[in-house]
C-alpha angles and dihedrals in degrees: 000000000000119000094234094053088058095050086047094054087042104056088040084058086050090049102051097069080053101052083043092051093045084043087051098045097052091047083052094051096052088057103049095047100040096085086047096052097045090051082056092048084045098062105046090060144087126244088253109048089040088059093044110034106015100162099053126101110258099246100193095025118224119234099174100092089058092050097051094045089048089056090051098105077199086071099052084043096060088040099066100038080056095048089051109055086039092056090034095053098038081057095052094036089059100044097044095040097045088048090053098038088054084043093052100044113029104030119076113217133133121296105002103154097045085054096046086048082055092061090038089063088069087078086056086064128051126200094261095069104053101036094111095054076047095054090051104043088045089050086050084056099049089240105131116118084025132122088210102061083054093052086049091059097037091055096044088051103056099038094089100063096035084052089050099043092042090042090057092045084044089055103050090066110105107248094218082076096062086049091056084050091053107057088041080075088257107145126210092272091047092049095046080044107037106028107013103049101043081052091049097049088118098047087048091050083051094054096048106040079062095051086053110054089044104053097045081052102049117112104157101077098042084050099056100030103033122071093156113109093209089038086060112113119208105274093052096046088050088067100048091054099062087044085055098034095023090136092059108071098175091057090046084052091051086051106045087041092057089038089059090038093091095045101046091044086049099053101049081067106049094041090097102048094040091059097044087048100054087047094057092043090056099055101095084024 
């Protein structure tokens, strides 16, 4: 057989996993942007076209569902309460969790490794089973209807994995730099302050890009511990709204569209950083 004819056939084979990985991804990506589409489509229509022709383009688009959301005092209510435990728990997150994770994997003691097993176990156990032990500890400490007893739960939730992921990046740091450190003068809290965290700047964005999307998403713990109407979060308050407006599709979708605009804004920009970080954090992993 010619020795063009078996190049041709080779680089065709090597061609093929290409043409399926580019056919898979955009699959993927249909599905993945549908819902949000149709949310899109949702909102710039009226009651009546969303219920007859969904899957149309609005043409003329409606604006009159965002308008009247963005006029609900309930909405910037539940904004800011959502604003406010996010920003609240990623600080704590980051301060607790880098503290541990210097603590873990630069510090020798007894029994270090049983204790920081002890903090691993937290990813065994997510926040649904063991809602019911929360409500009651939280009740103890007179936090219902509280955003800080939300806050309390948020941040203990989300400690195990950023201690795991800061403790790896930790970790990967030569320790003859701490020694040089060291004998520069430079104590155990200078050198986490003035060498590790400046290196760590991508871990830490990692951490908290997480806290972050999953404390403006839960809606499990200011279900259970929050009754107050101006105390709701989004995603609560999401829920409640299409429970209220559930026979107008087109001003659910608004809501649920402006709710979703801050995360999604946020996380184009993080994107980056969180993916870097995690990176990072897995190198000794």
């Amino acid at each position: 057989m010619p020795e063009h004819i078996l190049k041709k056939r080779k680089n065709n084979k090597k061609k093929m996993p290409v043409i399926l990985k580019y056919i898979v991804l955009t699959v993927a990506a249909i599905f993945i942007l549908f819902p949000i589409v149709m949310i899109i489509f949702g909102t710039l229509k009226t009651r009546g076209e969303f219920m007859t022709v969904p899957y149309t383009p609005p043409i003329p688009p409606n604006w009159g569902n965002i308008k009247r959301v963005l006029t609900m005092p309930i909405f910037w209510y539940m904004m800011r309460n959502s604003i406010l435990v996010m920003i609240i728990t990623t600080v704590g997150v980051v301060v607790v969790a880098s503290l541990s994770a210097f603590v873990f994997s630069r510090i020798e003691f007894r029994r270090k490794n049983m204790l920081f097993n002890f903090f691993t176990l937290g990813l065994m156990f997510p926040v649904t089973v063991a809602i019911l032990p929360i409500y009651l500890i939280i009740r103890q400490l007179n936090l219902i209807n509280s955003l800080t007893g939300v806050i309390l739960v948020q941040t203990a939730f989300q400690l195990s994995i950023s201690i795991v992921i800061l403790r790896n990046f930790f970790m990967s740091v030569p320790f003859e730099l701490q020694d040089a450190a060291s004998i520069d003068g430079c104590n155990n809290l200078g050198f986490f302050w003035c060498v590790l965290l400046p290196l760590a700047r991508p871990s830490l964005a990692a951490v908290a890009a997480l806290t972050m999307v999953t404390s403006w998403n839960d809606l499990l713990v200011p279900l259970v511990l929050i009754d107050k109407e101006k105390l709701w979060t989004l995603p609560l308050g999401t829920m409640q709204f299409q429970g209220q407006y559930g026979m107008d599709l087109s001003l659910v979708s608004a809501f649920l569209l402006l709710s979703a605009i801050p995360a999604i804004i946020f996380y184009v920009f993080a994107e980056r950083q969180l993916v870097s970080g995690l990176t990072a954090g897995a190198l000794k992993g």
